[in-house]
C-alpha positions in Angstrom: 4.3 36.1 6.1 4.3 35.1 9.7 1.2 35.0 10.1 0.4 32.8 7.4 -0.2 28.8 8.5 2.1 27.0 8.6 1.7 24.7 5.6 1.1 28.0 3.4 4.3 29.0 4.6 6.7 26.1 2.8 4.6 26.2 0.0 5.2 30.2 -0.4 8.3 29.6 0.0 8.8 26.8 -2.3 7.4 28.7 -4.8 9.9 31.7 -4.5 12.7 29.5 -4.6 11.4 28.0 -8.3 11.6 31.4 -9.7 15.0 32.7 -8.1 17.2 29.5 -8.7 18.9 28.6 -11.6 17.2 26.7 -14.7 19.2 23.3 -14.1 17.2 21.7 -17.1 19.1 24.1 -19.4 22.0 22.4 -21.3 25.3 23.9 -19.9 28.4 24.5 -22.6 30.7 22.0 -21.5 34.3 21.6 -23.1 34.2 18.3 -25.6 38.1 17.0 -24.6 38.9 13.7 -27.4 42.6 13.2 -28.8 43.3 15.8 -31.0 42.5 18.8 -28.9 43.7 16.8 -25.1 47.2 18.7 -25.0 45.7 22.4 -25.2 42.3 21.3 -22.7 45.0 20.0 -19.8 46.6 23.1 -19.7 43.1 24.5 -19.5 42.1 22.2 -17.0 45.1 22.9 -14.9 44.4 26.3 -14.6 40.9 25.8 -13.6 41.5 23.1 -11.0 44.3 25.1 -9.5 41.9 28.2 -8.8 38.9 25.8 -7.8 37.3 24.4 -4.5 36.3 21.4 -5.3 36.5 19.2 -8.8 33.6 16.8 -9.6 33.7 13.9 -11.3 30.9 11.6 -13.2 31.9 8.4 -14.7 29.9 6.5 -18.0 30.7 2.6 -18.7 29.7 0.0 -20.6 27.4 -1.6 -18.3 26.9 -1.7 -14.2 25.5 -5.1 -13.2 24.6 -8.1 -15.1 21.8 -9.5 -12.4 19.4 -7.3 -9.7 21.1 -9.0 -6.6 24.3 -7.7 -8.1 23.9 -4.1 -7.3 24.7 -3.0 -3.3 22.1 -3.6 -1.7 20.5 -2.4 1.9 21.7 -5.3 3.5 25.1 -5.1 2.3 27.8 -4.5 4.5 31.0 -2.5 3.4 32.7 -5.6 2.6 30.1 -7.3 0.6 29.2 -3.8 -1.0 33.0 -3.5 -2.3 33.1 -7.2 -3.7 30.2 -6.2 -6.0 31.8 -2.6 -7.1 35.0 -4.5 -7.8 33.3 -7.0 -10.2 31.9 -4.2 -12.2 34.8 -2.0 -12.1 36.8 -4.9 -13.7 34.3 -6.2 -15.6 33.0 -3.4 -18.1 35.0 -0.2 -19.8 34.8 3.4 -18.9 34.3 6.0 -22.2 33.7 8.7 -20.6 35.1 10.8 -17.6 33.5 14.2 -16.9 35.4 16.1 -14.8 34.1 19.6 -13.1 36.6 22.3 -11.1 34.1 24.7 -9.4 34.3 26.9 -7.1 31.6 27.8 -4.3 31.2 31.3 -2.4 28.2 31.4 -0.4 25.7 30.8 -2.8 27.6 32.1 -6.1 29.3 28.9 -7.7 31.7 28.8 -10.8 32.0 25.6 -12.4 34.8 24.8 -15.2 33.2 21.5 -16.6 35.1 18.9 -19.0 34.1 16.0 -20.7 36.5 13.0 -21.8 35.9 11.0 -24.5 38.1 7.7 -23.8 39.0 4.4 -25.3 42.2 1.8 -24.4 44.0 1.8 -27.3 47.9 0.7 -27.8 49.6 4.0 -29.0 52.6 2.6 -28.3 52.1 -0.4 -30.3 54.0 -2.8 -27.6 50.2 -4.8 -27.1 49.2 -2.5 -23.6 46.7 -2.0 -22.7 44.7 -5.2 -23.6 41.8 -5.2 -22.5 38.8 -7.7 -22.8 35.9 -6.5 -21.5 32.1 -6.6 -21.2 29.4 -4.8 -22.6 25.2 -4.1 -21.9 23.7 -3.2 -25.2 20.5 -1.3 -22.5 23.5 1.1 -21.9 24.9 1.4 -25.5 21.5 2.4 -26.7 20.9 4.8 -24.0 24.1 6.1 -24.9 23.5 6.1 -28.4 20.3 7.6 -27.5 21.9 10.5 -25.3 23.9 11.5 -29.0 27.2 9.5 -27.8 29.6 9.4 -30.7 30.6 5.9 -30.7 32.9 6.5 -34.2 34.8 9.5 -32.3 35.4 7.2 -29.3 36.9 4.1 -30.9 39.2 6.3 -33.8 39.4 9.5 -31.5 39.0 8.6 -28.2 41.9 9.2 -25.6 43.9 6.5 -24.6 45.5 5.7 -21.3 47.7 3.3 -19.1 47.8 3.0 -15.4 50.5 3.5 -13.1 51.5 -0.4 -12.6 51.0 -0.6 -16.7 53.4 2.5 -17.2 55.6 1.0 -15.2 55.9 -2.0 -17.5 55.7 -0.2 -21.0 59.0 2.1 -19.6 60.9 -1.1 -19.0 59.8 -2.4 -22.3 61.2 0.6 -23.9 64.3 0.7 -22.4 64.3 4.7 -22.2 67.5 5.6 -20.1 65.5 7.4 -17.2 67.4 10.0 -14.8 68.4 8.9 -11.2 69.5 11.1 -8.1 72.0 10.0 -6.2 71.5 8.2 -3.1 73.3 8.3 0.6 76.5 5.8 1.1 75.0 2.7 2.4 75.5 1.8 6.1 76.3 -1.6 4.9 79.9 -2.4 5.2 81.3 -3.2 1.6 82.2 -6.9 0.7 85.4 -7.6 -1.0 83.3 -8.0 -4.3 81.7 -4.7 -3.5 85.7 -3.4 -3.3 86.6 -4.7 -6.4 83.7 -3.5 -8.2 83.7 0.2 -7.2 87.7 0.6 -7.9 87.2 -1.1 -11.4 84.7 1.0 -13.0 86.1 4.5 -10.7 89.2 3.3 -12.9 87.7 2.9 -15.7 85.7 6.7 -15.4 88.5 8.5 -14.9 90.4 7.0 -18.1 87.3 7.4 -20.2 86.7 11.1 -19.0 90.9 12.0 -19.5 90.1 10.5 -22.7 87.5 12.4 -23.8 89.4 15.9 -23.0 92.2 14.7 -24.6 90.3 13.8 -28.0 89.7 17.3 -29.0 93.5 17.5 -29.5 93.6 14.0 -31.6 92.9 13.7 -35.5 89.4 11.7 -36.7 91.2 8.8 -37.1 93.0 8.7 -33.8 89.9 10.4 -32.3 87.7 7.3 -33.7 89.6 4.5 -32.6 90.4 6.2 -28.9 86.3 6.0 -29.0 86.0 2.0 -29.5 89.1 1.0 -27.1 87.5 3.1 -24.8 84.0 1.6 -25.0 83.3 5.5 -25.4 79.5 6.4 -27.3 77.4 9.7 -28.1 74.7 10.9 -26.2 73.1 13.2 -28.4 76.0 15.7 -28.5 77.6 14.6 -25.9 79.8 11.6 -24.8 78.9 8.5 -22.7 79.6 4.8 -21.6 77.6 2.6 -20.1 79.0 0.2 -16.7 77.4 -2.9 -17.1 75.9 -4.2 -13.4 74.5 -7.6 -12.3 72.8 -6.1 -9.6 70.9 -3.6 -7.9 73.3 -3.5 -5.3 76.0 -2.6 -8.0 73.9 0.1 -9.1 73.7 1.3 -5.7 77.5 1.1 -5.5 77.6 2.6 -9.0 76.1 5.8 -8.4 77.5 6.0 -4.7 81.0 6.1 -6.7 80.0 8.7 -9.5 79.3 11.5 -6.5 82.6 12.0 -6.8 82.4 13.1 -10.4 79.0 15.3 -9.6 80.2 18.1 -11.1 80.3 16.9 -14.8 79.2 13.6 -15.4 75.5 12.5 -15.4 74.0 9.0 -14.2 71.2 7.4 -16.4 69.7 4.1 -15.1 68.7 1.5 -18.6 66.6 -0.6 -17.6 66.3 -4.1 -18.5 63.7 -5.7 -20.8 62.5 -8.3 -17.6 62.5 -5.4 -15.3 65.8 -4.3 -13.2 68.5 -2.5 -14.3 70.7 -3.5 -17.3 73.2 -0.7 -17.1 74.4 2.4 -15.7 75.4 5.4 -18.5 77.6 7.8 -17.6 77.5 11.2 -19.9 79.8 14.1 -19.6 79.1 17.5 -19.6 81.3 20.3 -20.2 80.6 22.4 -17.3 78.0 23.1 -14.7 75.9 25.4 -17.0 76.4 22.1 -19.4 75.0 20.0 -17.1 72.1 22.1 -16.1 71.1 22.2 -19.5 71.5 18.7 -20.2 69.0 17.8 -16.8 66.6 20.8 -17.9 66.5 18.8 -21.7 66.3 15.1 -20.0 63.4 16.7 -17.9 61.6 18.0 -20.5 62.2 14.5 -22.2 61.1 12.7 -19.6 58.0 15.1 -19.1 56.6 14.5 -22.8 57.8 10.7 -22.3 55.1 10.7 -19.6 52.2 12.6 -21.4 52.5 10.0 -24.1 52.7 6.8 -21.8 50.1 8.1 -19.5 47.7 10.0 -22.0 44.4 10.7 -19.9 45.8 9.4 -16.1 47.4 13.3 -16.7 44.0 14.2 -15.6 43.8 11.5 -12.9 47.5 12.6 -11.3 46.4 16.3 -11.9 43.4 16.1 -9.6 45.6 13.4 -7.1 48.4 16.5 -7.0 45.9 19.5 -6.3 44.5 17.6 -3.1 41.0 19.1 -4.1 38.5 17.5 -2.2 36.8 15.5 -5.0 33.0 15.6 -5.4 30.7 12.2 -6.6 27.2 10.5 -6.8 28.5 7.0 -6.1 31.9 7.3 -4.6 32.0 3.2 -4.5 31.4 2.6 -8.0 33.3 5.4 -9.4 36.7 5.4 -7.6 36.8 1.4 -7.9 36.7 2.0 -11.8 39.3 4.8 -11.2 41.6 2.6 -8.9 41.6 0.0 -11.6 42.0 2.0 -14.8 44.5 4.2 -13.7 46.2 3.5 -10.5 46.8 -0.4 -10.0 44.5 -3.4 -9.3 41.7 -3.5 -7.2 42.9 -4.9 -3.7 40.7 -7.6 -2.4 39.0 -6.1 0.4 38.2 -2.9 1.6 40.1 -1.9 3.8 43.4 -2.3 1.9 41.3 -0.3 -1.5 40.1 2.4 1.3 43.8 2.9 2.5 45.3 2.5 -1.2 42.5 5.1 -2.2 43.0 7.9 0.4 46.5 7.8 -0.2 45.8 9.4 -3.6 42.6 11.0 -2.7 42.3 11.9 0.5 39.0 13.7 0.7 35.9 12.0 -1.3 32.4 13.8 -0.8 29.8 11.4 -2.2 26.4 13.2 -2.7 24.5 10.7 -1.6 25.3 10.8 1.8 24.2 14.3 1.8 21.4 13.9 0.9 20.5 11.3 3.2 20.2 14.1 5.7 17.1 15.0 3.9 14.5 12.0 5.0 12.5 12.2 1.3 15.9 12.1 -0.2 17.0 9.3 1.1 15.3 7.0 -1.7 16.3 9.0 -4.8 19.1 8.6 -6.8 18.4 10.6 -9.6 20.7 14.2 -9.2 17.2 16.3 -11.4 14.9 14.5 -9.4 17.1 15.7 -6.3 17.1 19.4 -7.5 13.1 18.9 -8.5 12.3 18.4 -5.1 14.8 20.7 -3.2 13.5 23.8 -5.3 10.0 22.9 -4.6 10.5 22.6 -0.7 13.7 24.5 0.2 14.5 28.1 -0.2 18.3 28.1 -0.9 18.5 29.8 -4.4 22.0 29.2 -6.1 24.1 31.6 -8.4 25.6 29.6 -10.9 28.0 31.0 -13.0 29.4 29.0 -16.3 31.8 30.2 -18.8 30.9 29.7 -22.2 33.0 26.8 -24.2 32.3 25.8 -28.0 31.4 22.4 -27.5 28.5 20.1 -28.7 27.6 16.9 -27.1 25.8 14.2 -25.2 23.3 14.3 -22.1 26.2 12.7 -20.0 28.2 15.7 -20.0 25.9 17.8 -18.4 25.5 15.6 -15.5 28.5 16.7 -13.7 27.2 20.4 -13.9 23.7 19.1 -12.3 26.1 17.6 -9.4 27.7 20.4 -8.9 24.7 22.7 -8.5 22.8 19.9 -6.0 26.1 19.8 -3.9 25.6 23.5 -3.5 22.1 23.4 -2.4 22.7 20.6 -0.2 25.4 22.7 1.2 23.3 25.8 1.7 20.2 23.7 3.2 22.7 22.0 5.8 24.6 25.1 6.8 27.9 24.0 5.6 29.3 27.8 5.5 32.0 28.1 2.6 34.5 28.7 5.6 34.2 25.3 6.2 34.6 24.1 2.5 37.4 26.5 1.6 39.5 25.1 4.0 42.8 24.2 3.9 43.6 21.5 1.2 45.7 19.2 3.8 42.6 18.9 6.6 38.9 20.1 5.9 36.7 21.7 8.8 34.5 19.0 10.6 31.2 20.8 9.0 32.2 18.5 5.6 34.7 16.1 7.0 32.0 14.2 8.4 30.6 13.2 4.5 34.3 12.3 3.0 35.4 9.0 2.6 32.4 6.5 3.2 33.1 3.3 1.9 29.6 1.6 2.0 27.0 3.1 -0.3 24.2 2.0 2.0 25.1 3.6 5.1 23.6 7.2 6.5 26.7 8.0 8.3 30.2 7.4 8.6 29.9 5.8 11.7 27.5 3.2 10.2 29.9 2.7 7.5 32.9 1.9 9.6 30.4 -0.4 12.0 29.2 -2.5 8.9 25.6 -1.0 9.8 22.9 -1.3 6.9 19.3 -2.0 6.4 17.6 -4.6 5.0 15.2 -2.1 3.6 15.2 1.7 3.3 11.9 2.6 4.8 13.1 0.2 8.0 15.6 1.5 10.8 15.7 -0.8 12.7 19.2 -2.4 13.6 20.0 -6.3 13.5 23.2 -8.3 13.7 24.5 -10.4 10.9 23.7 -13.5 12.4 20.2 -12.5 12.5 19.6 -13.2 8.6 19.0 -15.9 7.1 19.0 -16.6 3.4 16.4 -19.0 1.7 16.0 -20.4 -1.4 14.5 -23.5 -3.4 11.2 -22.7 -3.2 8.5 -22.9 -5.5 8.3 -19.8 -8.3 5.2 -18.0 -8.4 5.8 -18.1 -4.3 5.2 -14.4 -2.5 7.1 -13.4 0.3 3.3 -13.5 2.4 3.0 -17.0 1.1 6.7 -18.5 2.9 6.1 -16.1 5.9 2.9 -17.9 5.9 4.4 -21.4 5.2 7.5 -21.1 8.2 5.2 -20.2 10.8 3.7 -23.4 10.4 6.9 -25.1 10.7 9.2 -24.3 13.9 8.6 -22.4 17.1 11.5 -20.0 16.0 8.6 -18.3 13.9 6.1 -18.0 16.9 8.4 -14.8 17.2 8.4 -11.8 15.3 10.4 -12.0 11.9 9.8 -10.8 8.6 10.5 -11.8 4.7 12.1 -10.2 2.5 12.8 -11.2 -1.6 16.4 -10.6 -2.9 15.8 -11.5 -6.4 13.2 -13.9 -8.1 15.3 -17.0 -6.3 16.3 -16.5 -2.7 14.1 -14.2 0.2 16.5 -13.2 3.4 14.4 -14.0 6.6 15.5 -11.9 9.4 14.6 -13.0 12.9 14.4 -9.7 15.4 15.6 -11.2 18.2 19.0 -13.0 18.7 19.4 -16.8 19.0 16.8 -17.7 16.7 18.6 -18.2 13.3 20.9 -20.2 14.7 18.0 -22.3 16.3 16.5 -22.8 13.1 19.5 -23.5 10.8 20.7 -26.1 13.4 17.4 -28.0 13.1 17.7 -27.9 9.4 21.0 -29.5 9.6 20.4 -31.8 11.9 20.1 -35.4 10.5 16.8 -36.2 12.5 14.9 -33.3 11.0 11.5 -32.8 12.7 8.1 -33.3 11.5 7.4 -30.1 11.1 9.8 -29.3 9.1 9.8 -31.8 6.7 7.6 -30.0 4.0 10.1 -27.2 3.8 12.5 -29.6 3.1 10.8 -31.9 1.1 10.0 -28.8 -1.6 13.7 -28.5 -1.4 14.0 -25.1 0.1 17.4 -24.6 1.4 18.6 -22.3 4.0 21.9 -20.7 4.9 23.7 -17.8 7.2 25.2 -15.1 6.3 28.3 -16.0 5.9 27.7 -17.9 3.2 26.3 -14.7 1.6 29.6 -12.7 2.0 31.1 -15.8 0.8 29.8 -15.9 -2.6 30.8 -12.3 -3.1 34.3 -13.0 -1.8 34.7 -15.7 -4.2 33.0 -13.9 -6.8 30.6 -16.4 -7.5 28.0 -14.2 -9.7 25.6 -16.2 -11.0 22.3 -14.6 -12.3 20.7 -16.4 -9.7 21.8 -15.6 -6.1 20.6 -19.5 -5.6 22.8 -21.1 -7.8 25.7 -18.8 -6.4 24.6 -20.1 -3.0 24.5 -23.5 -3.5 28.4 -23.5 -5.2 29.2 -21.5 -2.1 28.0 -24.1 0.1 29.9 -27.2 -2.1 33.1 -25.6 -1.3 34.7 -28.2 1.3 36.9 -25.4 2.1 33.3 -23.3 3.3 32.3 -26.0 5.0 35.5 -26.6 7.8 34.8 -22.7 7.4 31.2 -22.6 8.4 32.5 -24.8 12.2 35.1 -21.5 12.8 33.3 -19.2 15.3 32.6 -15.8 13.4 32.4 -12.2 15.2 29.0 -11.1 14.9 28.8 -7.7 12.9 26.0 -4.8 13.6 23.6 -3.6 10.2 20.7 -2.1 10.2 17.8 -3.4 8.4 16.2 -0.9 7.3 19.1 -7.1 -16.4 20.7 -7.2 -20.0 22.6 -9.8 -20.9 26.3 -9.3 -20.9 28.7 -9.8 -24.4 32.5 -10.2 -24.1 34.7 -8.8 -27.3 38.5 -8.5 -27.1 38.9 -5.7 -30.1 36.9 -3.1 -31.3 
């Protein structure tokens, strides 16, 4: 074969590697997970992720984004990319989570995939979760189209809460939950603190010589010993409860009972408003008594937990293993993950990166893989991306799946196509499996360099953390922030050649090189390729003696603004359908205006719709 041309070469090549990889078109048995089989499948699951590499995950909603502008765009930096990601994490409803363990040796990989049928329902009936959210009906009829069981989601579909929602359905129960002891305080103790500790260390050691001393008493005598004593049952076992006012007292409290750590056991009640209402104190009788009882309130506590959290098992399964976890669209995904099941979304990036990593530190997005590949740069679709791959690359794949009795939806199978395109990618970059296998706590720089990229629109994660992006995808070229300019009020039916044509007649500014570019149907960006010049041209179309020449811009009513005002509208979350109308609230804001006079640091990028219905219950 070496002395074929060149060109003959790939295309031999490409050929082989067609008929020596896996069928990826096939449909893959993957484990149908909905309420009334979830307990055995996490166990399953558990296993699996426990012996895996990596887990993949692949996320279906109710909708993505209501208006074209909406979506991250080229021009987006990291900040403007997460505003729009938060506003469709918290605007539509996630019903299905696939979730794929898999393991990768060389070019052998084993993938364990899962798919979870969701839907927030209260099975506690306390009224959480309530949710009020939006749907796309383009998306319910793909789904519906795809074979997705609407009926078994909505009367069968698993429910969940997060962990700032857990929090508040435990205190609304009012579950006594176990409580370790904690060191003395280096405080010094008040008087009150004095009185309190030596009143209820009185009134423990009366109650527990009680206690011994009813086995010797009759019922009667027994009974009313109980009520004089404030004495109750705990199951078999006694108990009282000291009242506190405090968290301080409950410091003091369970700083006091060490003393008794040998037989009595602290439970914290919490209050109905959040605090603590009381302290209960039950007695064992004897340390083998006592482990028992801590080995039942675990197991107690345990199922308490499986109940509350229902799917965020899965969620805190994957956050304990550490696995490094495997997505298409890391932004989108792990903002609807953040705000389903961890807490609310924080309002910039930074603080959602750093709240993110500390629950999952390693994030491979497959996208920026493939953006090592020039032709892949464009695609986003995973079978297109394994299409062209085969047909070019020769890096054929094992892939091994168990069978699992399961029938289902085209979603389902997604995660599986992820998992094989992450191992090609792998193979055709030279990521060895050293370098993936690695140690859970810090991955080898060979796939440390893809995790944890924050802006979908960057190639690299130094762009990301510089803000860089491109105004379009074919362009690499690199401009600053204040280099764009946003315009809008023109006539419809206007081409991006016709304003080009119409601003060069209009200011010097446009003697130099610039281009135009449309965002949506109302606004174009205009980027100006060397510095100085946008602010040039949006002082003179400020300025109260406007020129001549500028006069029939402004006298169509085309309006222009920087880019500020941009990032602006998606920090206030001003998502209009238009990007025009959301610019011209942005720029009413009085605040914005005093704003707009602040000097701004320049930032570095690169330039290179269904209607929506809201419903509170299904």
């Amino acid at each position: 074969m070496a002395s074929l041309p060149p060109f003959i070469r790939r295309r031999f090549l490409s050929t082989t590697t067609t008929t020596t990889t896996t069928n990826v078109s096939k449909k893959w048995a993957v484990k149908e997970v909905t309420k009334s089989n979830f307990s055995e499948s996490l166990e399953e699951f558990k296993d699996h992720l426990s012996s895996s590499d990596f887990v993949a995950v692949s996320l279906q909603k109710t909708g993505s984004y209501r208006a074209p502008w909406h979506r991250p765009r080229p021009f987006d930096t990291a900040d403007t990319s997460y505003c729009k990601a938060k506003y469709a994490a918290e605007r539509f409803q996630l019903l299905q989570f696939a979730a794929c363990p898999f393991t990768l040796r060389a070019s052998k990989l084993t993938p364990y995939p899962y798919n979870f049928v969701l839907f927030p329902r209260d099975e506690l009936k306390m009224g959480m979760p309530t949710y009020s959210f939006s749907v796309q009906p383009s998306h319910l009829t793909s789904m519906a189209e795809e074979g997705f069981d609407f009926n078994a989601c909505i009367y069968n579909g698993i429910s969940y809460l997060s962990g700032a929602q857990e929090s508040a359905a435990k205190a609304r129960m009012g579950n006594p939950t176990t409580s370790s002891y904690v060191m003395s305080s280096s405080s010094t103790h008040t008087v009150a603190d004095t009185v309190f500790v030596e009143r209820i260390k009185s009134r423990v050691k009366h109650w527990k010589s009680a206690c011994k001393n009813t086995k010797k008493d009759n019922a009667l005598l027994s009974s009313l010993r109980k009520i004089v004593m404030g004495s109750e049952i705990y199951g078999t076992r006694p108990c009282m409860n000291l009242d506190v006012c405090s968290e301080r007292q409950v410091q003091l409290a369970l700083e006091m009972l060490k003393e008794f750590s040998d037989e009595l056991v602290p439970l914290i009640i919490p209050a109905k408003g959040g605090g603590t209402q009381a302290v209960r104190v039950v007695l064992t009788s004897s340390t083998a008594d006592k482990d028992l009882f801590e080995r039942e309130l675990q197991n107690l506590e345990e199922e308490q937990n499986k109940r509350v959290r229902g799917f965020r098992e899965v969620i805190d399964l994957i956050s304990a293993s550490q696995k490094p976890v495997v997505s298409h669209n890391s932004l989108n995904d792990f903002t609807v993950i953040h705000s389903q099941f961890l807490s609310p979304l924080p309002t910039n990036v930074d603080e959602f990166m750093g709240s993110l990593h500390s629950v999952f530190p390693h994030i491979l997005d497959v996208n920026h893989l493939m953006k090592n590949i020039g032709p892949l740069r464009k695609m986003t679709n995973i079978p297109a991306a394994i299409s062209y791959l085969n047909n070019h690359y020769f890096a054929p794949i094992d892939m091994e799946i168990l069978p699992q009795e399961s029938e289902g939806n085209i979603h389902r199978h997604n995660v599986v196509k992820m998992c094989y395109l992450f191992a090609k990618l792998c193979s055709i970059l030279k990521i060895s499996d050293n370098a993936m296998v690695s140690n859970n706590a810090m991955l080898a720089p060979a796939i440390r360099e893809y995790t944890n990229i924050s802006n979908p629109c960057s190639d690299s994660p130094q762009e990301s953390t510089n803000e860089d992006i491109r105004v379009w995808t074919k362009n690499m070229r690199k401009v600053s922030c204040d280099q764009l300019v946003f315009l809008w009020g023109f006539r419809s039916g206007m081409t991006a050649g016709m304003i080009k044509s119409l601003l060069c007649k209009s200011h010097a500014v446009f003697s130099e090189e610039f281009d135009v570019r449309f965002v949506d149907k109302s606004c174009a960006i205009v980027v100006f390729w060397r510095r100085g010049l946008s602010e040039t041209f949006l002082d003179a179309m400020s300025s109260e003696e406007i020129c001549d020449s500028l006069m029939e811009i402004a006298s169509e009513g085309i309006r222009a603004s920087s880019y500020e005002t941009y990032k602006r509208v998606c920090r206030l979350g001003l998502w209009e359908a238009d990007l025009a109308e959301s610019l011209d609230k942005a720029l009413e804001d009085s605040d914005y205006l005093m704003e707009a006079n602040s000097a701004t640091n320049s930032k570095e990028i690169c330039w290179s719709s269904d209607s929506a219905i809201n419903f509170d219950d299904l």
